[in-house]
N, CA and C atoms as a LAMMPS dump frame, in Angstrom:
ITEM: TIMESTEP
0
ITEM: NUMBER OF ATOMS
240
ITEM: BOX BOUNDS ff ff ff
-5.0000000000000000e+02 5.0000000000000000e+02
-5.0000000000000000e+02 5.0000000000000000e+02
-5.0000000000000000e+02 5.0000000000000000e+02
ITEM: ATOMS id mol type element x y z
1 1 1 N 338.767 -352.48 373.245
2 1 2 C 337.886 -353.071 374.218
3 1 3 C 338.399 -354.436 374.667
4 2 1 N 338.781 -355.077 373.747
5 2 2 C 339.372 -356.555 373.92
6 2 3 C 340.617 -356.195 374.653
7 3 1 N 341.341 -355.826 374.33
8 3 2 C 342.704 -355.372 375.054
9 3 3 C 342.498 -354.94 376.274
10 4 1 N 341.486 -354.06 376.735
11 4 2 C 341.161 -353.801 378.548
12 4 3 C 340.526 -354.785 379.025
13 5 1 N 340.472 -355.595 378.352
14 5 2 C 339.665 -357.021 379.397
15 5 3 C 340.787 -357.88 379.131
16 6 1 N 341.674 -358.108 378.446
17 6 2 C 342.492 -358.252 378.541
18 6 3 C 343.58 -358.52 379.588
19 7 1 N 343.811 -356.927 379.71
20 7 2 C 344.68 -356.24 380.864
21 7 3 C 343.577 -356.382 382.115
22 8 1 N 342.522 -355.921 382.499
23 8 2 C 341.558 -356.533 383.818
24 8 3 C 341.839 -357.861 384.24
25 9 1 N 341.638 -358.468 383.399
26 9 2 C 341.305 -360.237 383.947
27 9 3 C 343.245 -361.031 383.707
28 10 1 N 343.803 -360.348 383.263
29 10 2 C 345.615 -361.087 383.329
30 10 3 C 345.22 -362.309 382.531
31 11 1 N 344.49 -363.01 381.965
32 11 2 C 344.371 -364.342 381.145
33 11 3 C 346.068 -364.561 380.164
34 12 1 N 346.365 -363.583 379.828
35 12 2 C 347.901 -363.579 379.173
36 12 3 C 349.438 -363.503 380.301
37 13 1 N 348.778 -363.321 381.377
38 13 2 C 349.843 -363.266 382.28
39 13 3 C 350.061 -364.65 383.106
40 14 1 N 351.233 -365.184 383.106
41 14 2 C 351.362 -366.389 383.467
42 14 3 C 351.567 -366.431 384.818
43 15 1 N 352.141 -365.531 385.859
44 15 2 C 352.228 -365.5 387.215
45 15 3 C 350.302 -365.2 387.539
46 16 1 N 349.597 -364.651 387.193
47 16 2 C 348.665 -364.462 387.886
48 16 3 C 347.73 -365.579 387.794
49 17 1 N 347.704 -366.443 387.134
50 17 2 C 347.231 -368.011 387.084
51 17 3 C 347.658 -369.117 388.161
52 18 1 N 347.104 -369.028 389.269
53 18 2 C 347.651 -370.397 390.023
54 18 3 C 346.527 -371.612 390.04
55 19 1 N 346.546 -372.269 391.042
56 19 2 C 345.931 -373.902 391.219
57 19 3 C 344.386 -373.741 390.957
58 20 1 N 344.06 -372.665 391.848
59 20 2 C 342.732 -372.291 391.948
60 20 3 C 342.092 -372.017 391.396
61 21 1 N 342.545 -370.998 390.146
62 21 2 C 341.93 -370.084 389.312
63 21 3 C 341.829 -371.169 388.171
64 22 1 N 342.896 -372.183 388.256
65 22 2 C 342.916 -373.135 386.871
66 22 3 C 341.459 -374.325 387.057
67 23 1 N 341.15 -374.362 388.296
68 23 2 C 340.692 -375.12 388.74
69 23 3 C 339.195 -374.969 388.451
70 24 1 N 338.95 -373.306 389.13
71 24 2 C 337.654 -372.998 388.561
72 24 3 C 337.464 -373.088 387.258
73 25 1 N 338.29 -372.154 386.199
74 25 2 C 337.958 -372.217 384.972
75 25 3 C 338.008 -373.483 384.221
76 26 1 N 338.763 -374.944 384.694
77 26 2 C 338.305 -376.332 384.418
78 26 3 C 336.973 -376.861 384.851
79 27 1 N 336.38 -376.396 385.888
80 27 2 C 335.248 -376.881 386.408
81 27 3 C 334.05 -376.161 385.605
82 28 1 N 334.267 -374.738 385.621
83 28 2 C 333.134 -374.076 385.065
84 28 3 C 332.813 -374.344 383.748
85 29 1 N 334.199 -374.559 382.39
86 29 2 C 334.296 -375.288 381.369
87 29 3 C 333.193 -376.267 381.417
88 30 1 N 333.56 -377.613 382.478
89 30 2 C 332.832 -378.896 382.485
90 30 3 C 331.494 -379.131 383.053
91 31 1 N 331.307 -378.381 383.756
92 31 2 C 329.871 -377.876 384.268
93 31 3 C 328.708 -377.441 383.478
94 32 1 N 329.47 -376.255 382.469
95 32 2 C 328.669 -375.418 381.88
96 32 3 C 328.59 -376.461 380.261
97 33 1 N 329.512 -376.875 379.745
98 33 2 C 328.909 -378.184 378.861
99 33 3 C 328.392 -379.381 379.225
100 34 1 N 328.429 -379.992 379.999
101 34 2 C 327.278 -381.096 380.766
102 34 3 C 326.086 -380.385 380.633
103 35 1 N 326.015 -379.093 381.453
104 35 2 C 324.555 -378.541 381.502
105 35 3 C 323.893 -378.392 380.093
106 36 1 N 324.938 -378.144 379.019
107 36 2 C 324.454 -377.355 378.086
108 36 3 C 323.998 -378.593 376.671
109 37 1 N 324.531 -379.769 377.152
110 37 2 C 324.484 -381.248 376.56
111 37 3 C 322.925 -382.038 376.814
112 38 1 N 322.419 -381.848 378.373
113 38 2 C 322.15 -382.269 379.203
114 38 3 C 320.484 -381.331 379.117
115 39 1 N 320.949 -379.947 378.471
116 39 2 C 319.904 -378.866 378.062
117 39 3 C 319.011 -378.933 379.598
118 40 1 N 319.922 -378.527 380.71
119 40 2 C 319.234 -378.559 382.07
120 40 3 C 320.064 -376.793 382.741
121 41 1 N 318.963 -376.24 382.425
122 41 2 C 319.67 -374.323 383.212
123 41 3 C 320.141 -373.815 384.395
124 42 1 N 319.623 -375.22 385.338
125 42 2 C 320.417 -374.756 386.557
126 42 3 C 321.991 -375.407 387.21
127 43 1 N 322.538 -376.542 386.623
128 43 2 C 324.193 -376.522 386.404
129 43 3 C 324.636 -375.496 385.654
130 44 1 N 324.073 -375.259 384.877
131 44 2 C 324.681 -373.956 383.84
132 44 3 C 324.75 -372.974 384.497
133 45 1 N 324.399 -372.408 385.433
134 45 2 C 324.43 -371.101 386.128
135 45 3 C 325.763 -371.344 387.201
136 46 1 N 325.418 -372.554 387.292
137 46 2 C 326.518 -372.893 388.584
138 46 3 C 328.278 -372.681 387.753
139 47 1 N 327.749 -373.656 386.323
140 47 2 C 329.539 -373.616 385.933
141 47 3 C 329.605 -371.833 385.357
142 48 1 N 328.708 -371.292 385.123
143 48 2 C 328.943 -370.105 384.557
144 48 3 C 329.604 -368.838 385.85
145 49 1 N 329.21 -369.428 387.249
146 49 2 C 329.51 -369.185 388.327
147 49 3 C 331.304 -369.311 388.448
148 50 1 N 331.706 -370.895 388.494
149 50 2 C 332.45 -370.924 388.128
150 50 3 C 333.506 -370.249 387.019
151 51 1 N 333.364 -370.135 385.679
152 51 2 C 333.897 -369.385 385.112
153 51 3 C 334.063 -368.398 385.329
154 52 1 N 332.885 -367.544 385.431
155 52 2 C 333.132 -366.213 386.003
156 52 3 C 334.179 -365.796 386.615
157 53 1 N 334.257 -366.423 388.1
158 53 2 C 335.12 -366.847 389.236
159 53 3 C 336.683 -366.745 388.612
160 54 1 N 337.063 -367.766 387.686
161 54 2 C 338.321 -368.139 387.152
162 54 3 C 338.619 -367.002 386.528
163 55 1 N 337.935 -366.632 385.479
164 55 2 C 338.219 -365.461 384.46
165 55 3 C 338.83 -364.098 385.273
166 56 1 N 337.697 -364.116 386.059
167 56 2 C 337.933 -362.623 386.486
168 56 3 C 338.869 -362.536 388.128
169 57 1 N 339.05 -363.841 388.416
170 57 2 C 340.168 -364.229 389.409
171 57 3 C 339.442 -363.654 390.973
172 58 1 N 338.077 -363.68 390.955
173 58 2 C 337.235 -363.11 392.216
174 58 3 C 336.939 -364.566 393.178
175 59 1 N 337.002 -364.324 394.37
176 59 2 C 336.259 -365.764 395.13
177 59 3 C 334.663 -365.496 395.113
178 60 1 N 334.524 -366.391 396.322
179 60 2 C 332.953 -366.412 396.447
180 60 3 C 332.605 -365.219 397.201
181 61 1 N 333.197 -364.464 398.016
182 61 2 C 332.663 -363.082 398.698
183 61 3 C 332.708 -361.909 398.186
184 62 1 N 332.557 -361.453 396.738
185 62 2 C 332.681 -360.479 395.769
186 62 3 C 333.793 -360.428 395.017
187 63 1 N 333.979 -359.104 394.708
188 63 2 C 335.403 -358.453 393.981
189 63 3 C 336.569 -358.192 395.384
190 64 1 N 337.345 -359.253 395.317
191 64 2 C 338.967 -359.017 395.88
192 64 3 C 338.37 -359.58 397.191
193 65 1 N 337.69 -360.704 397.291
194 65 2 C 337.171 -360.843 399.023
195 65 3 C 337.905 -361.894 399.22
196 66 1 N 338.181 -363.35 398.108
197 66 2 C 339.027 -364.19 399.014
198 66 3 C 340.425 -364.641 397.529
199 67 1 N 340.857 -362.976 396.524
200 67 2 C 341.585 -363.133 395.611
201 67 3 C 342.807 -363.484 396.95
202 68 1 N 343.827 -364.69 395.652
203 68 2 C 345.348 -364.836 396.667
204 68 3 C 345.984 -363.495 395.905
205 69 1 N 346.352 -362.138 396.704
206 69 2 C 347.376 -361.016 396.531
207 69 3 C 348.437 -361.644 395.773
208 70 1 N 348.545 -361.034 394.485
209 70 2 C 349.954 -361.366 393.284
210 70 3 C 351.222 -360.394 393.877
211 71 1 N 351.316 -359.405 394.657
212 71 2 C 352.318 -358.73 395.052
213 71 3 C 353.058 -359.557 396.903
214 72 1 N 353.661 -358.958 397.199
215 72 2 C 354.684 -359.603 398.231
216 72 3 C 353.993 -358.327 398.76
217 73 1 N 353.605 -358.542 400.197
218 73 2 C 353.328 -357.485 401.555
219 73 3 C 353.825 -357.204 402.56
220 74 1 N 354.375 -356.149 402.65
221 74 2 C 355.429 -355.436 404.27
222 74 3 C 355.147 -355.635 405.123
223 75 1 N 355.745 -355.114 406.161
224 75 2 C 354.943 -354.912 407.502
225 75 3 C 354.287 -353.591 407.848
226 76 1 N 355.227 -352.394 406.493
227 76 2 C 354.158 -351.76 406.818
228 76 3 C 352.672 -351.407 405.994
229 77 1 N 352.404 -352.486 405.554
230 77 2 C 351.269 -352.624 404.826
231 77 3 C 350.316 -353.368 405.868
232 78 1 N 350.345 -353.591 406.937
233 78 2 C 349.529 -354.522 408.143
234 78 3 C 349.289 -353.672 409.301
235 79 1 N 350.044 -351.965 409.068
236 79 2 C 349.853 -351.31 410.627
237 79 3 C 348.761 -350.491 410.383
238 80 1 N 348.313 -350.556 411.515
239 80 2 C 346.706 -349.489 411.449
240 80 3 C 346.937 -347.832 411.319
């Protein structure tokens, strides 16, 4: 079970980690302990938002709505 979340979320893969993803999962980290220091539930939802986000490498418009693509794309991957 650990091993397919694992392999889902790439956390062991070092190319699939860039600026962004480091960024959320620093924020959601610091968010979600302030809140949790602070014993106030609605930052906590927000950094847990955050984390989420980082972990599972999703933006704000669902699953794969504003992920940066880890593969290189053709041209014929753009024709209708």
């Amino acid at each position: 079970m650990f091993n397919r979340f694992l392999k889902r979320t790439h956390l062991l893969n070092r190319r699939a980690w860039n600026f962004t993803r480091v960024l959320r999962v620093s924020l959601g980290l610091a968010v979600l302990i302030a809140a949790i220091m602070q014993r106030d539930w609605m930052p906590g939802l927000f950094g847990l938002l955050f984390l989420y986000q980082g972990v599972y490498n999703v933006g704000c418009c669902g699953a794969d709505g504003c992920e940066i693509p880890q593969g290189k794309s053709t041209v014929e991957d753009h024709r209708p």
